[in-house]
C-alpha positions in Angstrom: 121.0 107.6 80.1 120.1 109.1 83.1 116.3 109.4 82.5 116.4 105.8 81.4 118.4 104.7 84.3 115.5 106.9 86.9 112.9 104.7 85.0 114.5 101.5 84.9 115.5 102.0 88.2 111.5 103.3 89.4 110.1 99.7 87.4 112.6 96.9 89.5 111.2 99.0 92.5 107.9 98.1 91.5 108.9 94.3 90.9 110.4 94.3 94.3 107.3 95.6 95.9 105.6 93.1 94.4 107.5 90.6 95.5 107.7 91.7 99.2 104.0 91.7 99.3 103.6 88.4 98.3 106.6 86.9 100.3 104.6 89.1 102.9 101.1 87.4 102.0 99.6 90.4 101.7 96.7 90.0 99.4 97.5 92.6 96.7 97.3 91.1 93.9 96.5 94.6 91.8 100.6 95.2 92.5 102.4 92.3 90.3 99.8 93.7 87.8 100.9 97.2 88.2 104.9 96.5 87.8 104.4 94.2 84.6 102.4 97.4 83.5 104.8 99.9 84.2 107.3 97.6 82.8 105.6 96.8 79.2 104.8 100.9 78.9 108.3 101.7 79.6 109.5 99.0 77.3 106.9 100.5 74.4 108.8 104.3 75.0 111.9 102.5 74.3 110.5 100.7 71.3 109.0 103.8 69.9 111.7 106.9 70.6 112.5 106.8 66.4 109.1 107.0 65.7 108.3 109.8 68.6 111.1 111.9 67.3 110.3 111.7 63.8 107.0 111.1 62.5 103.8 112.7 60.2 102.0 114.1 63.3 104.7 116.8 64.0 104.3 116.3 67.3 105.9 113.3 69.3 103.1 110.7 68.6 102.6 107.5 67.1 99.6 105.8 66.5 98.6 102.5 65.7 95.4 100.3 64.7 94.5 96.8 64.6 91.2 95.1 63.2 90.3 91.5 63.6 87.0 89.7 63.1 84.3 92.2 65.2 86.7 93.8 66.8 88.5 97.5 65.8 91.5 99.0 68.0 93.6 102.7 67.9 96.2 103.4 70.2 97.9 106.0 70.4 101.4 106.5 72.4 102.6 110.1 73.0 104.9 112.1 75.6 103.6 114.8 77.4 106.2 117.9 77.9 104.5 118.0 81.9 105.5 116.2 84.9 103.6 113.4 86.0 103.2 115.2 89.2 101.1 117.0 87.0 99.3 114.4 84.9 98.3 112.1 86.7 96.7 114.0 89.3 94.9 115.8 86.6 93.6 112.6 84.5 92.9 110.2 87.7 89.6 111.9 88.8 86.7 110.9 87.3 84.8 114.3 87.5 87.7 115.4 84.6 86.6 113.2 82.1 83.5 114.9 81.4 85.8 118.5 80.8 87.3 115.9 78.3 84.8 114.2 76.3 82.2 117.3 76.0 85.5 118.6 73.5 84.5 115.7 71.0 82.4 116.7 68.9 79.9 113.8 69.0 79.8 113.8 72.4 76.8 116.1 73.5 76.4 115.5 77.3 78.9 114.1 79.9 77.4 113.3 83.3 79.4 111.0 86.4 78.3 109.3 89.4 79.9 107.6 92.6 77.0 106.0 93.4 78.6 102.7 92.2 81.9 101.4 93.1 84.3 103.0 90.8 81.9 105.0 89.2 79.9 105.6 86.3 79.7 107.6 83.3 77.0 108.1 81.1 77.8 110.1 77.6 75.1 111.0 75.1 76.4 110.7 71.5 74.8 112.7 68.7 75.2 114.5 65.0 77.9 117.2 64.5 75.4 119.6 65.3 73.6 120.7 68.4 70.4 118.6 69.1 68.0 117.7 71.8 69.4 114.4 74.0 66.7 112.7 72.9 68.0 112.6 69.7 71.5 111.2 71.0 72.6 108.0 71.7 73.2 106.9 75.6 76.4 105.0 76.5 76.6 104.0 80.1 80.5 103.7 80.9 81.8 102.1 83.9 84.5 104.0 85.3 87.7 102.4 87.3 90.5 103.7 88.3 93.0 100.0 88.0 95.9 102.0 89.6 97.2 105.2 90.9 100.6 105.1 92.4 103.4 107.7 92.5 104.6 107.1 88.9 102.0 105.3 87.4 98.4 105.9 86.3 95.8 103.5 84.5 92.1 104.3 83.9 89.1 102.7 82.0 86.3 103.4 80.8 83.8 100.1 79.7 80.3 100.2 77.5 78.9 96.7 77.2 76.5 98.4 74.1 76.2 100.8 71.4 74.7 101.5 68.6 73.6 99.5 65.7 74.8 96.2 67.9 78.2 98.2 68.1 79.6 96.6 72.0 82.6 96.0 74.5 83.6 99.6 74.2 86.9 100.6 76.3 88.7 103.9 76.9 91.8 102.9 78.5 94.6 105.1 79.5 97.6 104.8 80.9 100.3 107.2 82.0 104.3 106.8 82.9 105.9 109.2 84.9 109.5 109.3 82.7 111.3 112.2 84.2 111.3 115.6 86.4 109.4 117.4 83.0 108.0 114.7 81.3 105.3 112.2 81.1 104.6 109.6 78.8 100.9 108.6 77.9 99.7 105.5 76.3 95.4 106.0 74.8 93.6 102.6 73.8 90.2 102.8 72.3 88.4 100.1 70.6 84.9 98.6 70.2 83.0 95.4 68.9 80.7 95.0 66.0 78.5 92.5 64.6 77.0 92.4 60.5 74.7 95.6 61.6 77.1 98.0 62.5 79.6 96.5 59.5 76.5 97.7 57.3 75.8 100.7 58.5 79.7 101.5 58.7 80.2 100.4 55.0 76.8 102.5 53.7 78.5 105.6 55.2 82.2 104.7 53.9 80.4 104.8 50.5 78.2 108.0 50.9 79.2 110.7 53.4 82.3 109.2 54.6 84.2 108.5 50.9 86.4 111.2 51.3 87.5 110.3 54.7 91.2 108.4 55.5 92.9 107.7 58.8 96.2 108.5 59.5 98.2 105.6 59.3 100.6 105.8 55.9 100.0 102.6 53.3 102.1 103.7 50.5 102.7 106.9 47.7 101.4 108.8 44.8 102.7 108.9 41.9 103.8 112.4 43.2 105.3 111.3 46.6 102.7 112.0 48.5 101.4 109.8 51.1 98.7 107.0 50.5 96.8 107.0 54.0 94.3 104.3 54.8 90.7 104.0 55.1 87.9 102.2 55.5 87.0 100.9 59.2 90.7 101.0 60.3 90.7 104.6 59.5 87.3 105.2 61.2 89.1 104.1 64.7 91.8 106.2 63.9 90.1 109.0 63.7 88.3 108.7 66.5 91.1 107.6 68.6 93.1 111.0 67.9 90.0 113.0 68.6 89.9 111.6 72.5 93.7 111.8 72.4 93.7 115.7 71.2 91.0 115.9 74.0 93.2 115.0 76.7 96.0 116.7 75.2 93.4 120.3 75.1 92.6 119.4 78.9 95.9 118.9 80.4 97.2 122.4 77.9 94.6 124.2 79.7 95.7 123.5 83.4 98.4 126.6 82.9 95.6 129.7 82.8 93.2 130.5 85.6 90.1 128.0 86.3 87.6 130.7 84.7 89.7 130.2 81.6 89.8 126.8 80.9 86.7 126.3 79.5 87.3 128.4 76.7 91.5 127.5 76.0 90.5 123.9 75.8 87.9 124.1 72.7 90.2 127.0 71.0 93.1 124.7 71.2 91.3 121.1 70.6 89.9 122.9 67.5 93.5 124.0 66.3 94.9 120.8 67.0 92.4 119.2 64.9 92.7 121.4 62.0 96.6 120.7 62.0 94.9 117.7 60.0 92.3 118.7 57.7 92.5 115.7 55.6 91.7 113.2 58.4 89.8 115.4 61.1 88.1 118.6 59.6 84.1 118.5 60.3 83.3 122.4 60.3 84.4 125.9 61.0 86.1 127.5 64.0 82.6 129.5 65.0 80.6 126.4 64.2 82.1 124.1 66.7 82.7 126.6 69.4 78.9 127.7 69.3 77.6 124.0 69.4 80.2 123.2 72.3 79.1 126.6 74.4 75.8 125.7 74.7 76.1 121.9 75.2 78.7 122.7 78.2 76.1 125.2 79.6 73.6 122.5 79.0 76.1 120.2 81.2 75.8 122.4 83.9 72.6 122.0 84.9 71.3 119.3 86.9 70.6 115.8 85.2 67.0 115.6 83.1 67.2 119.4 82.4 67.9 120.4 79.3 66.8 116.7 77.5 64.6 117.9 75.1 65.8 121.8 74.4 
């Protein structure tokens, strides 16, 4: 009661701040925004403390997906056993993201610039293998940091195009400060498509992506075990807890030396993707770890280098 109480009490702060500034006419308009946010997300952690408590992942998750006409969504909602003190520093930089996305394993190269306002990140996406950049796809990001207060952290990340007239991607993120020790962490990803990418999706649901399912429970065997779903709803899904496990690998690693991050966040993203074979297994320990050495030392160096190794 407590903890609620401390949150409850941080969110009318908010909605009083808010208030002043417009009674005030200052023009902050970002600020009503920000306490309606804060409000919703601590509104969702009260929604979803049965299903954080108790749930398939083991862990205290819950994930969700949507799909309407061109349009798929995960999101994931999870609490984080560090302060916020701790977390949002840590996630509100935009230099960090590329520590996190290089974990993917799609994600080949991660490079940012402040040249525009807000920023901009450009990520080459490739094969489960390492290859030259030329053989990966670009995506130009658009990085903004919407707000950073003392309790309350929202980031995006914006693609107007992909591949195969795949568009509108957005990374968003958003993180709660709930108590001394904890943090709560809300992970939206989601794209458009057209009849092109629903092609190309569909060919590989029937070919190399049969197997695959998401993670989201549809029913039972005949043996109790779970039904899971698939198809394009399960693709998002997927991908979703991959960025999610990312973040989760970057912000484990904060606790060793710098010199020894590098290494504890592919180790552990690897492990925590292997806690679910069925949905997220790709290829062996020494596999990923050699592919993801090299295309981090490849990150190092300075843009252009390295583009057709």
């Amino acid at each position: 009661m407590k903890n609620s109480a401390s949150v409850t009490g941080r969110c009318c702060g908010a909605v009083r701040a808010a208030l002043w500034c417009t009674l005030a006419g200052i023009p902050l308009a970002h600020a009503h925004d920000a306490a309606a946010d804060v409000v919703a997300l601590t509104a969702r952690h009260a929604e979803l403390r049965k299903q954080l408590s108790s749930n398939q992942f083991q862990r205290p998750l819950y994930l969700e997906s949507s799909e309407v006409p061109g349009k798929l969504q995960g999101d994931i909602y999870a609490l984080v056993e560090q302060p916020y003190a701790v977390v949002g520093p840590a996630l509100q930089h935009i230099d960090r993201w590329c520590d996190i996305l290089i974990l993917h394993l799609n994600v080949k190269r991660c490079h940012t610039s402040t040249a525009q306002a807000g920023g901009a990140l450009s990520l080459h996406i490739g094969r489960k293998f390492y290859q030259p950049l030329a053989d990966a796809f670009l995506f130009n990001f658009r990085y903004r940091m919407v707000f950073n207060q003392p309790d309350y952290l929202q980031v995006t990340l914006h693609a107007n195009e992909g591949p195969l007239g795949t568009k509108r991607y957005n990374i968003a993120l958003e993180v709660l400060a709930l108590d001394a020790g904890r943090s709560f962490l809300h992970l939206s990803y989601s794209y458009g498509y057209g009849m092109a990418a629903r092609a190309a999706t569909a060919g590989y649901l029937a070919t190399l992506g049969r197997d695959k399912v998401g993670f989201s429970i549809v029913g039972n065997q005949a043996d109790g075990q779970p039904v899971y779903l698939d198809g394009m709803r399960g693709v998002v899904e997927r991908n979703t807890m991959r960025y999610y496990l990312a973040i989760d690998a970057y912000l484990g690693a904060l606790v060793v030396a710098p010199s020894e991050r590098s290494e504890k966040r592919l180790n552990d993203w690897y492990a925590s993707v292997e806690r679910y074979p069925d949905q997220l297994h790709e290829m062996e320990r020494g596999e990923y770890l050699d592919m993801k050495r090299r295309e981090i030392q490849r990150q190092q160096m300075p843009r252009g280098a390295g583009a057709v190794d």
